[in-house]
C-alpha positions, 0 to 999 in steps of 0.5 A: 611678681609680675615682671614686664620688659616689654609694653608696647604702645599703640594707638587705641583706633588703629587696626592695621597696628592692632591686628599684629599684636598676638605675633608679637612677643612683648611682655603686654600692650598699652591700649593708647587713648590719650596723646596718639588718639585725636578727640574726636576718635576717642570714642571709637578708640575704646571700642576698638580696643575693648574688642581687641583686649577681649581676644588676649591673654587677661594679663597682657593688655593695660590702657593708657587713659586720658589725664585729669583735665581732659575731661575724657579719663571718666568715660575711659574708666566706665568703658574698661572697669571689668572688661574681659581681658583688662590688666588695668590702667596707665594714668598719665601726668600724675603730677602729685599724690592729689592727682592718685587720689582723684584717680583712685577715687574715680576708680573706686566709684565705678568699680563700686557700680559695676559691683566689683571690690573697690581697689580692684583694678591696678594702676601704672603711674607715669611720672612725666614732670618736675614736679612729679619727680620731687613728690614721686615717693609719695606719689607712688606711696599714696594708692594701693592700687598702683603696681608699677610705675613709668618714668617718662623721660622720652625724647623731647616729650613731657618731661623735656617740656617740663624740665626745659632741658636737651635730652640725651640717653647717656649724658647728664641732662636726664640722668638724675630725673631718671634715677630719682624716680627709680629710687623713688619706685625702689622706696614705695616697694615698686617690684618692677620700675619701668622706663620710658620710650626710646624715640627714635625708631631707625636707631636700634643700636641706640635703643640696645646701648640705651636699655642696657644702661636701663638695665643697669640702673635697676630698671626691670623693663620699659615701654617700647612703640615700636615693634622692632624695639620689642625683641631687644628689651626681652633679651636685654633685661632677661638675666644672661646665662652667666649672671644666672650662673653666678647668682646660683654658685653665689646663693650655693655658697653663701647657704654652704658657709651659713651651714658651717656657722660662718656667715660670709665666703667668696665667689671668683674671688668676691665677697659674699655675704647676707646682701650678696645673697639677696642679690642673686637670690632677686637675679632667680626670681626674676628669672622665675617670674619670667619663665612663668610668663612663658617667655 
């Protein structure tokens, strides 16, 4: 299980940014050539960041390409399909599970020239519309090839575009798009859904309050875009000492109860059972998962 609880963004063409990014401790980095790289950077955008992935570790860097209708996403996809160091693809405004496809055919069409096995190369899908939360299931259900997903949910972007609505983190405004989508993540077997940005950079306690409420929804990690947002999210979405504490007597005492023929017991005073188990046993591998990062 690959585990990110941290992707920071940053701008495909910008070196003074690109040149901090092996001191920083994020779990990966999205290479960004859609939204902060003007058209007629593009270019330059790509090789500067096929240079810089080349020098990270191979599962640390993922690029953001164009959408669909920009005319720029095949080009993206020839110039990093089997580059040194690529984890793969953010696609974004993946509005329903005809846009997967054409993504996935375009994809698979270059993969095929550059003589690399079709379905090769992971995706992560952005949810960032209306509609793109109402068919998110079958979204996230319609290619293979799609490793996680991003719900899109930042301060009046995208998806406040779309929805028309005034966003806020802990109000109701966004909270159903946000859990729909996680359900939606949850039911296509989305290992580690991530959240979206947290807009305002000076606001870390916001950010703090904000990822722990991720946390709580089910959340595994989010995309951050700013480097002092990076340590936060590790440590927030990184199982506490006490949770691993109690997932481990949990997992000990449910294996105890199970060795005597009786399929139930308690800890600190709950009920634990076979879906208490599976629980803490997904607190241990996560845990896991992030130890074999090194993180």
């Amino acid at each position: 299980m690959r585990i990110w609880r941290s992707l920071l963004f940053v701008p495909a063409n910008q070196r003074r940014m690109l040149d901090k990014l092996d001191s920083l401790p994020a779990d990966g980095f999205i290479f960004d050539l859609e939204d902060t790289v003007p058209s007629a950077e593009k270019e330059n955008a790509r090789a500067t960041a096929r240079e810089y992935i080349a020098k990270l570790p191979a599962d640390k860097s993922w690029v953001r390409v164009n959408s669909l209708p920009s005319g720029f996403l095949h080009e993206d996809l020839a110039e990093f399909v089997g580059a040194p160091g690529l984890a793969g693809f953010v696609c974004p405004k993946q509005d329903s599970p005809g846009d997967v496809a054409a993504v996935d055919r375009m994809l698979t069409s270059v993969e095929a020239g550059k003589g690399l096995q079709p379905g090769t190369t992971p995706i992560i899908v952005m949810i960032e519309s209306a509609s793109a939360v109402l068919s998110s299931r079958e979204i996230l259900a319609s290619a293979k090839r799609i490793e996680s997903m991003i719900y899109a949910g930042g301060e009046d972007g995208d998806m406040n575009v779309s929805l028309g609505t005034t966003w806020s983190s802990e109000g109701p405004e966004m909270m159903f798009v946000r859990q729909f989508t996680f359900v939606a993540a949850r039911a296509a077997d989305i290992a580690c859904p991530l959240d979206g940005v947290y807009s305002n950079v000076k606001d870390l306690e916001g950010f703090k309050r904000d990822t722990a409420l991720s946390k709580r929804l089910g959340f595994r990690g989010r995309t951050v875009i700013h480097p002092s947002q990076v340590e936060a999210a590790n440590q927030i979405y990184t199982p506490s000492a006490r949770e691993i504490d109690y997932a481990t007597r949990v997992i000990q005492a449910f294996d105890e109860a199970v060795a005597r023929g009786v399929g139930s017991t308690t800890v600190d005073g709950k009920l634990v059972d076979v879906a208490m188990a599976k629980t803490a046993r997904r607190v241990l591998d996560l845990v896991k998962s992030i130890a074999e990062r090194g993180a």
